[in-house]
C-alpha positions as CSV (number, residue, x, y, z in Angstrom):
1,X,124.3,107.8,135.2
2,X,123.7,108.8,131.7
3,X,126.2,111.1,130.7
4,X,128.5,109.5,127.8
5,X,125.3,107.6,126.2
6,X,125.4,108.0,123.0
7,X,128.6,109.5,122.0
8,X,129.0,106.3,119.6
9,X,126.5,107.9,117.4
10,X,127.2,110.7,114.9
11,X,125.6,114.3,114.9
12,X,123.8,113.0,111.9
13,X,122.3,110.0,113.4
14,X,121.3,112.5,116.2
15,X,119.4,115.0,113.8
16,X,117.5,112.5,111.8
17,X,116.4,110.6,115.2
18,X,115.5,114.5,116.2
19,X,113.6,115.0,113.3
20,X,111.8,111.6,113.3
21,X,110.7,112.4,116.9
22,X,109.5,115.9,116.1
23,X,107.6,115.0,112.6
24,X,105.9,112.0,114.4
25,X,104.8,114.0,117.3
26,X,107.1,112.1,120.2
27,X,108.5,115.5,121.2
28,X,107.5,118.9,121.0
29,X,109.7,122.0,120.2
30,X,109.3,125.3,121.1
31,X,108.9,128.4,119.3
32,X,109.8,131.2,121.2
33,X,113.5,132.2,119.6
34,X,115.4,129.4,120.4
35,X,113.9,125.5,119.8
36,X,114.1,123.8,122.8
37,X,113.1,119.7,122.5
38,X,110.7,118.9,125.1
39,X,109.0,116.0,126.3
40,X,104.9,115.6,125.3
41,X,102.0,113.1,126.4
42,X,103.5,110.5,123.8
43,X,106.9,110.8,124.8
44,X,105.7,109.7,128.7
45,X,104.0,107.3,127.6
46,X,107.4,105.8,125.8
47,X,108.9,106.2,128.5
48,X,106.6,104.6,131.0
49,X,106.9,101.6,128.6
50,X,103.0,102.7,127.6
51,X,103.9,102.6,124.2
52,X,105.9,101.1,121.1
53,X,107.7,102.9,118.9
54,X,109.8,101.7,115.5
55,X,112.6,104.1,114.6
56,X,113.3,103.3,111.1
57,X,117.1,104.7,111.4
58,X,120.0,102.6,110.9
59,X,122.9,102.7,113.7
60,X,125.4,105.2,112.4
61,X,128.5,105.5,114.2
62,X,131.3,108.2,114.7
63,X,133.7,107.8,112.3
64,X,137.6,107.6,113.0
65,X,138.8,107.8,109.7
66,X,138.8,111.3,107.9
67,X,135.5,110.9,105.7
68,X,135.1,110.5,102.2
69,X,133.4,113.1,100.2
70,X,130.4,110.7,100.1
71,X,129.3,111.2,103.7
72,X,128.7,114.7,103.3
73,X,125.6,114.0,101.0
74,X,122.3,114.1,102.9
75,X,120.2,111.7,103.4
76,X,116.0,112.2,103.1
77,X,113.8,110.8,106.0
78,X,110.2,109.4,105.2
79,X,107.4,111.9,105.9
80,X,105.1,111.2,108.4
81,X,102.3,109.4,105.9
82,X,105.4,107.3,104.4
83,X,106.1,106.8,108.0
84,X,102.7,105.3,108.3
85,X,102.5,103.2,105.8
86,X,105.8,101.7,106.4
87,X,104.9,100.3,109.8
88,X,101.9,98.9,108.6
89,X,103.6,97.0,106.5
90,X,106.0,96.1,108.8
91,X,103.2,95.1,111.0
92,X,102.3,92.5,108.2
93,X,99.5,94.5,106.1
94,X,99.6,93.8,102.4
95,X,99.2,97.3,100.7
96,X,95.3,96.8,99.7
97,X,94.9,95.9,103.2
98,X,96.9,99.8,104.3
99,X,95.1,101.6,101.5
100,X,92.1,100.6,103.3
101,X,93.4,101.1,107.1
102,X,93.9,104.7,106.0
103,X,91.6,105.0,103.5
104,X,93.4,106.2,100.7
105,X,93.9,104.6,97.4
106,X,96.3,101.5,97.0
107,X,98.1,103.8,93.7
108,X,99.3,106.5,96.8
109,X,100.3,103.4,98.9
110,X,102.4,101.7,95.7
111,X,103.9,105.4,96.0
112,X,104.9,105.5,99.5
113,X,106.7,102.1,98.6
114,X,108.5,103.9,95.6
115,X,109.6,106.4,97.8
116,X,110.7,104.2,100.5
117,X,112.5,102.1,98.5
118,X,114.2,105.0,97.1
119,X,115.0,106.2,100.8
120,X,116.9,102.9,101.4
121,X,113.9,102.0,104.0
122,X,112.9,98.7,105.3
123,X,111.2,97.4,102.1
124,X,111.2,94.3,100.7
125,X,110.7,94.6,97.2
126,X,110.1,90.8,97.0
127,X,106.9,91.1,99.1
128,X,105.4,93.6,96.1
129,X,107.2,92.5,92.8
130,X,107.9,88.4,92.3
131,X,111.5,87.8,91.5
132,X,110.9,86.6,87.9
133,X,109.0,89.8,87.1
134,X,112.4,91.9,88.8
135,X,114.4,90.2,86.8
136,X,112.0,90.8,83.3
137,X,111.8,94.6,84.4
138,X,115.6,95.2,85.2
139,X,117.0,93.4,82.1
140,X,114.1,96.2,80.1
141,X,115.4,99.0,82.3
142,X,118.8,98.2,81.3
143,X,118.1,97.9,78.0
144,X,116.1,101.3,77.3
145,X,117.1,103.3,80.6
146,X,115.1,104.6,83.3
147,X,114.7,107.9,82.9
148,X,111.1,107.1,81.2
149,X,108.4,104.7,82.2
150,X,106.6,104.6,79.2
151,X,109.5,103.0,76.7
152,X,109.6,100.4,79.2
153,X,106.1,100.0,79.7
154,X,105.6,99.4,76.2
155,X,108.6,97.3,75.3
156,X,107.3,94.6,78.6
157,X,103.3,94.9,77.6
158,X,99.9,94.5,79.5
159,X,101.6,91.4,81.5
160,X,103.6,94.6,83.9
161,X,102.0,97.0,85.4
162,X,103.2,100.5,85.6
163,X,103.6,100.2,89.4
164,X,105.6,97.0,89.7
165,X,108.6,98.9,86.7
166,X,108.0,102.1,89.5
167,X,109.0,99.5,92.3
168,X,112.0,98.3,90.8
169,X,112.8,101.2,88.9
170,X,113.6,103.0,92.4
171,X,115.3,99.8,93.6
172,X,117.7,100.3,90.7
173,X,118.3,103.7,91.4
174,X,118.9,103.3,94.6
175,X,121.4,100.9,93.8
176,X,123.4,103.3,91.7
């Protein structure tokens, strides 16, 4: 029996799982008045064991407690090309090796990882930006702020590119 599964998870877990299925073509939706989720080609083959999927969502449970106003703010999902890109990386690709895969330029795959990041994703900013370059870039961001790139640009010279302060300028602002 099935009934119960689930009921760990929250509604919001639900939705974003929901959306992830719907944007990535695992499930289909009707249009006539009401959506109705449905199963599609893809989602047979999932579960016939046919195929592999990631889910990039992290476990989130019912809470007990009365929540905090923080839980109320919403939380993005990758679009489907961030999607993309994402498991390629997680498949091991460096990002010249996924600009190529999908042929688009390596500056819109440096921007899926700034977005990624900034989505709290699966990203190691390690793998793109050496630590001793992180460190260089943060103590500049702190420094002049980060609501501009240029200042910072500037201030750290031709030895930092302008995608490795985007990097860790969303890791910072992710981190609050």
């Amino acid at each position: 029996s099935t009934y119960g599964i689930g009921k760990d998870l929250s509604a919001d877990h639900w939705r974003k799982l929901g959306r992830f299925l719907l944007e990535n073509n695992l499930l289909t939706a009707t249009s006539d008045g009401y959506p109705i989720l449905k199963l599609n080609k893809s989602s047979w083959e999932i579960l016939r064991n046919l195929r592999t999927v990631f889910i990039p969502l992290e476990k989130t449970t019912v809470k007990k407690a009365f929540p905090q106003k923080t839980d109320y703010l919403p939380e993005a999902i990758p679009n489907s090309t961030q999607m993309i890109t994402l498991r390629l990386y997680q498949q091991g690709l460096t990002p010249e090796m996924i600009a190529v895969e999908r042929n688009l330029t390596i500056q819109t795959i440096y921007k899926h990882f700034t977005e990624l990041i900034a989505l709290n994703q699966p990203v190691n900013l390690d793998s793109l930006v050496s630590t001793s370059k992180q460190e260089v870039i943060i103590a500049a961001c702190q420094k002049l702020g980060i609501a501009a790139l240029k200042p910072i640009k500037e201030y750290l010279g031709d030895d930092y590119t302008y995608t490795e302060i985007m990097l860790v300028r969303a890791w910072l602002q992710r981190r609050g």
